[in-house]
Phi, psi and omega in degrees: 000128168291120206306148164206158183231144174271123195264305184248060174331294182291333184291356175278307198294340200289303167318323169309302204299317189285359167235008150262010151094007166113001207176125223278156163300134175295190205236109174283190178293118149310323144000299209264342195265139202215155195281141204232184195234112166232159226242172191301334199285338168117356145338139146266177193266121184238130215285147186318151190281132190222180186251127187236141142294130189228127197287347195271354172227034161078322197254166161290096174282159163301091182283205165064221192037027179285144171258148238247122192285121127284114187322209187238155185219133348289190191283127163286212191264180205277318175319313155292325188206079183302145169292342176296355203250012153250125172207190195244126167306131201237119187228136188043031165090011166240138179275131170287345184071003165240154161276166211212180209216127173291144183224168207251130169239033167260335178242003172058039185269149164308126179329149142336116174066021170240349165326334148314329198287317215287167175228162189242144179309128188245120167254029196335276185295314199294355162293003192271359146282011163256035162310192162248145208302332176283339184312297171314339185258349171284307182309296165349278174301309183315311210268330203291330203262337178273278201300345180280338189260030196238158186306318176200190198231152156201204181209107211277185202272033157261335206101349171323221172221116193234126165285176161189134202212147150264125195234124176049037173078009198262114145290146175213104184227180216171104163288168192268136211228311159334097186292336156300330183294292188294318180293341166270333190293327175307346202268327196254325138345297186283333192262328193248308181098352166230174182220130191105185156320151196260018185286313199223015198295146197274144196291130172243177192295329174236148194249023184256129186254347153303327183294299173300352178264334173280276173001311185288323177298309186295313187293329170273000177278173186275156203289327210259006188274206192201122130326103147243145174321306174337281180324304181279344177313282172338299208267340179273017192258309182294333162263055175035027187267002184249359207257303178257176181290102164289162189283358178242143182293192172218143145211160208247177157204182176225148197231169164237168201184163194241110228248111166037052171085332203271157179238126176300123142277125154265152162276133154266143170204162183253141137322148169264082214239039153278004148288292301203117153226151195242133182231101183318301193288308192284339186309269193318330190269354181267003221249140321318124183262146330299162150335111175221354180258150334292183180296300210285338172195090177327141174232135190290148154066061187209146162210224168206179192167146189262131168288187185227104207273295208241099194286341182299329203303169181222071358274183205274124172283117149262173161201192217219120191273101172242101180198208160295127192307293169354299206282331193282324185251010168229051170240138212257135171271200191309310180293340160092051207219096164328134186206090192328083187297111197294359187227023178059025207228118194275127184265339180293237147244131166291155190279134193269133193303123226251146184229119183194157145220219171069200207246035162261293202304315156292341175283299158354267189323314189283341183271338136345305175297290198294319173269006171282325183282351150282330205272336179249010152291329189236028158198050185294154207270165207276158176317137170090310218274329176330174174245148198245139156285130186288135150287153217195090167137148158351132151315145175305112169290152179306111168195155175190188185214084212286092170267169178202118190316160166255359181256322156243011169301324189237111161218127186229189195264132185292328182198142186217183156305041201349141165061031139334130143295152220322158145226159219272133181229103174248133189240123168244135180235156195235143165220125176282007172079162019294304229258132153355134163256126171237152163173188161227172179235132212230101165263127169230159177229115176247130187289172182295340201262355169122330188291169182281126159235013161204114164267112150235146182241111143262108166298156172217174195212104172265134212253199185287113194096015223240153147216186180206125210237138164225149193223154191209143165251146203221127154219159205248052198304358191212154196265148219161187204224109201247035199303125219253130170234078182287138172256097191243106163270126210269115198332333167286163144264129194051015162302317150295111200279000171216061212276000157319325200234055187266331212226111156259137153229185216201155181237165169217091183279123197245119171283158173261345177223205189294322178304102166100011188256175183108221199291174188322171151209138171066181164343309196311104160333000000 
């Protein structure tokens, strides 16, 4: 695969934020989100427009167009969910033939005493969308920033995303794991189809850009749940992803529902993954991408996991397992019940390679993703013993990443004194690695009238993960307005992997008397 380096990281994120408007959707109770009867695309399906009676005026109304509760599986007891609160859903005057939990269709609420029938979406890990918004936009930079900087991508046998980099002659590699991480890449996926600047987007190992977005999604789910349609339906809605533009068209319907008491038509509307088809088998025989297991003669769609030679044994034997991803996590015995093969060799039936598409399918790939990544969390291979990923691409060149925070990189006085004695001018400069950082760091300070009243230059040389702080003293004789520019530059050209975040600036109100002077605000000297 061919190397590409990300240069402007923040300038991706800066971006992120202007065309998700700055900010996540609000975030309702999960609690209240309940599995609903939807159509393939992922619409829900709303029960027919019908004429109600409505007792607070005596008369008849437009009822219906409600959205249809599917009950919960399995069922609960009759006691919880009496039979009467189930019934077959009826669309355009036809019966479907699915149950459906009765809902009132004048307030389109589920009857009285059927509440127990509905069942709630479990968002287990992927409930971490309802962070705050920087949260999404940090994870967002750690991965865009792991993957802009590593020698090459490849794709391990879920489909993650794995750097791989050479350090100190050392290979190193590492998928991306962090279900927040994996849940932002899903975000910025959906809205763009790239991931990083749009100047610069990082080359990634599949170039079907729904695959790495289900794949990112199943890696932030919980290992032991199941990835349902509900669930993703929920979460582009809860990311703000119906709010703004995307890399998938939308489509809507309109339903009622009831809005601060009041009963509404509202839109509902989804994504659009009807483009998108998922083939389980051919997904897996192409997996890990490239291919490296075994060392001596790679095979497409094989991997390794340590097995249980004797369970009987006194102790218990292992060995160390190499094969088709297939045969071993979707393989079904007789009663037709997943089941592990101690010699990696499935005796059974393989699970049939499920072929669908629209946001059946992409909900498939991502729950797909997710049990390769529970069957080889719980049969990890011992420390030393792995088959290592080859590095596939250039050694890393001397890059890093020199910043100056905006909130304590630069600090000066909010406000003073003409003839003050001196006050404290603190400069911090950060460098996030890999590579040694050199340059220098620059604060000027310019008054309302254009002149310069403080100029310092210092170099530095950082090593990684490193910062380095310099103070200076500052006084005024005359009153003004003091606008602070720190700068940190790095001695190279494209060395720096960010230069958005090289530069702050700070004001300073320098007063003529005693009135309103003095202190700090925050950090600030």
């Amino acid at each position: 695969m061919k190397r590409t380096f990300i240069f402007t990281v923040a300038a991706a994120l800066v971006g992120m934020l202007a065309f998700s408007g700055g900010a996540l959707a609000a975030t309702p109770d999960l609690g209240d989100l309940i599995v609903l009867y939807r159509n393939a695309s992922g619409l829900p399906i709303p029960t027919d427009v019908e004429s109600v009676l409505d007792p607070e005026i005596n008369d008849y109304v437009d009822g219906g167009r409600c959205q249809q509760p599917l009950p919960a599986d399995p069922l609960p007891a009759a006691d919880v969910c009496p039979t009467a609160c189930l019934v077959e859903a009826v669309v355009d005057g036809t019966s479907t033939g699915v149950t459906v939990v009765d809902v009132d269709p004048l307030s389109c609420a589920v009857v009285g005493g059927c509440e127990g029938c509905t069942q709630e979406v479990d968002f287990g890990r992927t409930s971490v969308i309802r962070s705050p918004d920087a949260v999404m936009v940090q994870s967002l930079a750690e991965a865009v920033s792991k993957l802009g900087t590593a020698a090459c991508l490849s794709l391990d046998p879920s489909g993650r995303l794995v750097t791989t980099s050479e350090i100190d002659g050392e290979v190193v590699s590492a998928a991306i794991d962090s279900p927040l991480e994996n849940l932002a890449i899903y975000w910025q996926l959906m809205q763009t189809g790239y991931l990083g600047a749009a100047s610069n987007p990082i080359e990634l190992p599949d170039p079907i850009v729904l695959n790495t977005a289900a794949r990112g999604f199943g890696a932030a789910a919980d290992k032991t749940g199941k990835v349902t349609v509900d669930q993703v339906v929920y979460s582009n809605e809860i990311m703000g992803l119906l709010d703004v533009p995307t890399y998938l068209p939308q489509l809507c319907v309109t339903v009622r529902e009831e809005v601060q008491g009041d009963m509404e038509e509202v839109e509902k509307c989804v994504l659009d993954y009807s483009a998108y088809v998922y083939e389980r088998e051919m997904n897996f025989a192409q997996l890990p991408a490239p291919p490296y297991i075994p060392a001596d003669y790679p095979t497409p769609g094989w991997f390794e996991y340590l097995g249980v030679v004797d369970p009987d044994a006194t102790p218990v034997l292992f060995q160390i397992i190499q094969g088709p991803i297939l045969d071993s996590v979707f393989c079904l015995d007789s009663l037709g019940l997943p089941v592990v093969p101690e010699d990696g060799v499935c005796l059974g039936s393989i699970a049939p390679g499920f072929v669908d598409g629209n946001v059946g399918g992409f909900t498939q790939a991502a729950d797909d993703a997710r049990e390769v990544i529970e069957f080889t969390h719980d049969r990890p291979m011992p420390l030393g013993y792995e088959t290592p990923v080859p590095l596939c691409g250039e050694p890393l060149p001397d890059v890093f990443d020199v910043s100056i925070s905006p909130d304590s990189g630069l600090q000066v006085p909010v406000r003073m004194v003409i003839g003050t004695e001196g006050r404290e001018v603190i400069l911090t400069v950060a460098n996030a690695g890999p590579s040694t950082a050199t340059g220098t760091a620059t604060v000027v300070g310019i008054a309302t009238n254009g002149q310069t009243v403080f100029s310092q230059s210092q170099g530095f040389d950082l090593d990684a993960n490193r910062t380095q702080s310099w103070t200076w003293m500052f006084s005024l004789d005359f009153a003004t307005t003091v606008t602070w520019t720190a700068t940190a530059t790095p001695e190279c050209d494209d060395c720096d992997l960010n230069m958005a975040n090289n530069t702050v600036t700070e004001t300073t109100i320098v007063r003529g008397t005693g009135s309103g002077g003095g202190g700090g605000n925050g950090n600030r000297p």
